[in-house]
Structure formats: structure tokens, C-alpha cells
C-alpha positions, 0 to 999 in steps of 0.5 A: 500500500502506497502513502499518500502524500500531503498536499502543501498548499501556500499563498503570498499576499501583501498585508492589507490583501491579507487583513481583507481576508481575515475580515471576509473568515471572521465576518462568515465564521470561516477559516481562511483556507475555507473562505478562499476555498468558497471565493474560488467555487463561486467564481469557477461556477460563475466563469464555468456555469456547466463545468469544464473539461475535467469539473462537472456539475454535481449530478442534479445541479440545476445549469443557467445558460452562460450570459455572454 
């Protein structure tokens, strides 16, 4: 059996990019991690409403029409 190995995920950001963050987790109770996690779905389905090539929709996802 094969280990798995831990994924290391890291960001740079400049102080006040950093502080904003903080205040978006504290203000939503999450993590940092778990905010930036949110702030990217949302913009993924935003630019991708019907998925890509590698991500789909969950199964039963209602799919709007792409507005451009």
C-alpha cells in the first residue's frame, strides 16, 4: 500500500490583501483556507456555469445558460 502524500498548499499576499481576508473568515465564521476555498467555487461556477473539461456539475445541479 502506497502513502499518500500531503498536499502543501501556500499563498503570498501583501498585508492589507491579507487583513481583507481575515475580515471576509471572521465576518462568515470561516477559516481562511475555507473562505478562499468558497471565493474560488463561486467564481469557477460563475466563469464555468456547466463545468469544464475535467469539473462537472454535481449530478442534479440545476445549469443557467452562460450570459455572454
Amino acid at each position: 500500500m502506497e502513502k499518500e502524500r500531503t498536499k502543501v498548499r501556500t499563498y503570498s499576499a501583501m498585508d492589507r490583501d491579507a487583513e481583507m481576508l481575515e475580515a471576509v473568515a471572521r465576518y462568515h465564521q470561516m477559516s481562511k483556507s475555507a473562505t478562499i476555498t468558497s471565493l474560488i467555487r463561486k467564481e469557477f461556477w460563475r466563469i464555468f456555469p456547466a463545468g469544464n473539461g475535467k469539473i462537472k456539475p454535481d449530478r442534479g445541479a440545476r445549469i443557467e445558460k452562460e450570459m455572454r
